[in-house]
C-alpha positions in Angstrom: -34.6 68.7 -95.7 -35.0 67.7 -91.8 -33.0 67.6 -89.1 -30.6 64.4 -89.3 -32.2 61.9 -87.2 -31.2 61.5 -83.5 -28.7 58.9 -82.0 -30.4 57.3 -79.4 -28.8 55.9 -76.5 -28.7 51.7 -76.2 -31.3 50.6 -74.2 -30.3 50.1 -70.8 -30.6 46.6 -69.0 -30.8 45.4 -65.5 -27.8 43.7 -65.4 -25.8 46.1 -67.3 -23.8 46.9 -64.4 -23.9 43.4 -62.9 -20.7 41.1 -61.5 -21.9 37.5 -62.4 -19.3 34.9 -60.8 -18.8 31.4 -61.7 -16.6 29.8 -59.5 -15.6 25.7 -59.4 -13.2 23.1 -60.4 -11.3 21.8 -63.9 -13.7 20.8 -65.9 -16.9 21.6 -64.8 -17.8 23.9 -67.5 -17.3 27.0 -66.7 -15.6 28.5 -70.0 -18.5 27.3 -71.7 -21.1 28.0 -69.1 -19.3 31.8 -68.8 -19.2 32.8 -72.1 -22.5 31.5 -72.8 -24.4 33.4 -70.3 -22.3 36.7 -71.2 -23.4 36.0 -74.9 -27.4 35.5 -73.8 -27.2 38.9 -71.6 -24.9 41.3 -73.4 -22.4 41.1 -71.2 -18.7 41.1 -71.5 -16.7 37.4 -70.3 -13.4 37.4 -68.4 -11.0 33.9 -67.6 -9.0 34.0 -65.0 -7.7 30.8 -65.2 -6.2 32.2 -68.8 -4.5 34.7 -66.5 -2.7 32.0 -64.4 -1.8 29.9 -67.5 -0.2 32.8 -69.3 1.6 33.6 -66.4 2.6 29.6 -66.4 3.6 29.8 -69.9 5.8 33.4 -69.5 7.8 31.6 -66.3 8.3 28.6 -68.6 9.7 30.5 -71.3 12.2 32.4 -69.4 13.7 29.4 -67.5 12.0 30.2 -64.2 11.5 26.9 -61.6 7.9 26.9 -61.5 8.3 24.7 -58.5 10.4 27.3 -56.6 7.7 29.8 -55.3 10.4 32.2 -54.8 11.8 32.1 -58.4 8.6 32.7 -59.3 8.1 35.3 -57.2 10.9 37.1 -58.0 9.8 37.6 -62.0 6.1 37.7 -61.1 5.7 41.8 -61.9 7.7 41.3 -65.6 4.9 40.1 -67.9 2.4 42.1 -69.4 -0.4 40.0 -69.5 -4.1 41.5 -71.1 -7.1 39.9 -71.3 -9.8 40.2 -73.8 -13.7 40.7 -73.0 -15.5 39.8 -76.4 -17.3 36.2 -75.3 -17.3 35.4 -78.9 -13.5 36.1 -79.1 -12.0 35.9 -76.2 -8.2 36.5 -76.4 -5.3 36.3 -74.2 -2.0 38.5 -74.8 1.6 38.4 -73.2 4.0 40.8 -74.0 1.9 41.4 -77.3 2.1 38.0 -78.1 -1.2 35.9 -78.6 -0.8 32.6 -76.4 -4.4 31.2 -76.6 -2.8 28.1 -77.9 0.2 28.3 -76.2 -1.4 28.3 -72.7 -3.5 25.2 -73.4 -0.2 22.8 -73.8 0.3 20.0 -71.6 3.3 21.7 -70.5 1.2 24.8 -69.0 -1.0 22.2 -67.8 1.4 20.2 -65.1 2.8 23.6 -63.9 -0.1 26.5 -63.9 -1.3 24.8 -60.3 3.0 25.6 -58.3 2.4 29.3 -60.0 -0.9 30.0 -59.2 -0.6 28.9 -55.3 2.2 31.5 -55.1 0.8 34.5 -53.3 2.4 37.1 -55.0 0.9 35.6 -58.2 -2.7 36.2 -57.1 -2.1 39.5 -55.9 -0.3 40.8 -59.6 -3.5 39.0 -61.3 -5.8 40.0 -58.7 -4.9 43.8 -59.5 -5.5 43.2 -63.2 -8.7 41.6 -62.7 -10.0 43.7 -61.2 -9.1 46.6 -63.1 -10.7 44.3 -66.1 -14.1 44.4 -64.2 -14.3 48.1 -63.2 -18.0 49.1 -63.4 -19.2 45.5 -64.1 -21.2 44.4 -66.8 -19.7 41.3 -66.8 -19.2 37.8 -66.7 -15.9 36.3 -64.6 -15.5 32.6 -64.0 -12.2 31.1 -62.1 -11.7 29.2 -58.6 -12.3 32.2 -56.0 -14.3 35.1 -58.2 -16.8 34.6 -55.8 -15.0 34.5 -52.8 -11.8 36.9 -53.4 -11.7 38.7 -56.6 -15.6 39.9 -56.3 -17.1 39.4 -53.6 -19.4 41.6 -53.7 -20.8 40.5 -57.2 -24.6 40.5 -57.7 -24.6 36.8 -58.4 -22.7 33.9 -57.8 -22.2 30.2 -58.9 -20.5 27.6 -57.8 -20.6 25.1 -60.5 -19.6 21.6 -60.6 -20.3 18.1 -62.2 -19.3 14.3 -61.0 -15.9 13.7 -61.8 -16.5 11.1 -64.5 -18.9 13.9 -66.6 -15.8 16.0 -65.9 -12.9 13.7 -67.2 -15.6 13.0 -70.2 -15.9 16.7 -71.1 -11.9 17.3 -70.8 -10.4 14.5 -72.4 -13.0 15.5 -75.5 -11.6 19.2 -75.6 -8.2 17.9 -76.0 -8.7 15.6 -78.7 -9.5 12.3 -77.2 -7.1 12.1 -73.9 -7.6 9.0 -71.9 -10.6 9.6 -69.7 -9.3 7.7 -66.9 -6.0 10.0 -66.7 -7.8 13.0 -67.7 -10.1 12.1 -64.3 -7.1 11.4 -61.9 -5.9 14.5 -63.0 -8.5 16.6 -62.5 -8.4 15.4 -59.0 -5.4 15.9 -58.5 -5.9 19.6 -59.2 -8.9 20.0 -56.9 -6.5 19.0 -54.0 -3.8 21.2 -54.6 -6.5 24.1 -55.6 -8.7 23.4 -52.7 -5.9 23.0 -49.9 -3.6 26.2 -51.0 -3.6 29.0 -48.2 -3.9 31.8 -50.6 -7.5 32.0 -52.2 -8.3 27.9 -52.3 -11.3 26.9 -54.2 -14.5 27.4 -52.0 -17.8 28.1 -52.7 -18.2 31.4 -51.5 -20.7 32.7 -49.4 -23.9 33.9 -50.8 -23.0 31.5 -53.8 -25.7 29.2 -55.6 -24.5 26.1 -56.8 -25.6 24.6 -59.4 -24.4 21.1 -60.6 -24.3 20.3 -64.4 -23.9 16.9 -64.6 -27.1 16.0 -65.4 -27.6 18.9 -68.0 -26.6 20.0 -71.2 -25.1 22.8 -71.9 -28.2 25.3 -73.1 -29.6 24.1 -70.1 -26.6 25.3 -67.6 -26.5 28.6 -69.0 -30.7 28.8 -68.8 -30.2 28.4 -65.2 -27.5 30.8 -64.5 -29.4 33.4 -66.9 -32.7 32.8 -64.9 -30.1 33.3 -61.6 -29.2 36.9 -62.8 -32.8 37.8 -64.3 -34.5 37.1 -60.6 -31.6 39.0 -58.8 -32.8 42.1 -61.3 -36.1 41.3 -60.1 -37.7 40.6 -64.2 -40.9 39.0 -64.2 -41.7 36.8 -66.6 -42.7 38.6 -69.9 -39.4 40.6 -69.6 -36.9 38.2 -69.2 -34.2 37.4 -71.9 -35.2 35.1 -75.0 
């Protein structure tokens, strides 16, 4: 008999250690955008905005004024909130419990933007996220990835779409909304997200941006996947398939 055969080690990418940010409004694509491009490259995915809403949906539970910033601040350290990483599966957990549905409610929705302006907020979720992204290898989308959370990541997008393709793509995630409130909406969101002191919605510096209106979906994550394969400096026979 000979020797058992030899494990060999993964072969090692480029981007294995890489911080890919996508940063931009409601509805621009992101989630799909994210996990795509995490899917394509091997990489793990992480939403933030999950974060925010689960945090929304604990403060809701317990009876805490979303409205009142210090109510909120007062509880902010109580939930355990973990994230998942698998692109394919991504999960989101408070206090053990699985919320993924939860989260989505129009109830979460009307109150995740009061919590998520409150400072103390973004610092508890800040901590976490970071401890999430560690040695990189990894795909983050949210509002200010870019710009706060990562800023140092190897590549950044800021992607965004006209606010009718937006409302579109919305009110057809949540089962046929009415486009024209699903569009007033979302702009409401992009003021309050945009003009908050703590961590507003910018494009970040060093960020490309990259608007998907005009493209499908294969087509936004091609892009994004061509960003990361230049920043690793590929040429053209080795890039990803």
């Amino acid at each position: 008999m000979g020797d058992p055969p030899v494990a060999l080690p993964p072969v090692s990418k480029p981007w294995d250690h890489y911080v890919v940010a996508i940063d931009g409004p409601s509805g621009s694509g992101k989630s799909s955008t994210s996990r795509g491009v995490a899917v394509r490259l091997g990489l793990r995915y992480l939403d933030t905005g999950a974060m925010y809403r689960a945090m929304t949906w604990w403060m809701l539970r317990h009876d805490v004024d979303v409205h009142d910033p210090n109510a909120v601040a007062a509880r902010v350290e109580e939930p355990e909130i973990l994230s998942g990483t698998d692109p394919l599966g991504p999960t989101i957990l408070v206090d053990g419990i699985d919320v993924g549905l939860a989260i989505r409610s129009d109830e979460v929705n009307a109150a995740v933007s009061p919590v998520a302006a409150v400072p103390s907020v973004r610092s508890r979720l800040l901590e976490i996220q970071r401890d999430v992204i560690g040695e990189g290898g990894i795909v983050v989308e949210g509002r200010d990835i870019g710009s706060v959370v990562a800023p140092e990541a190897e590549v950044k997008v800021y992607l965004t779409a006209d606010p009718a393709a937006r409302a579109r793509r919305r009110a057809l995630e949540e089962g046929g909304a009415d486009v024209e409130a699903t569009r007033e909406s979302l702009l409401a969101r992009d003021a309050i997200d945009s003009g908050r002191a703590t961590s507003p919605l910018v494009m970040a510096e060093g960020a490309v941006h990259v608007d998907g209106t005009a493209h499908t979906l294969d087509e936004v994550v091609g892009l994004v996947v061509q960003l990361v394969e230049a920043a690793a400096g590929l040429r053209a026979g080795e890039r990803v398939q």
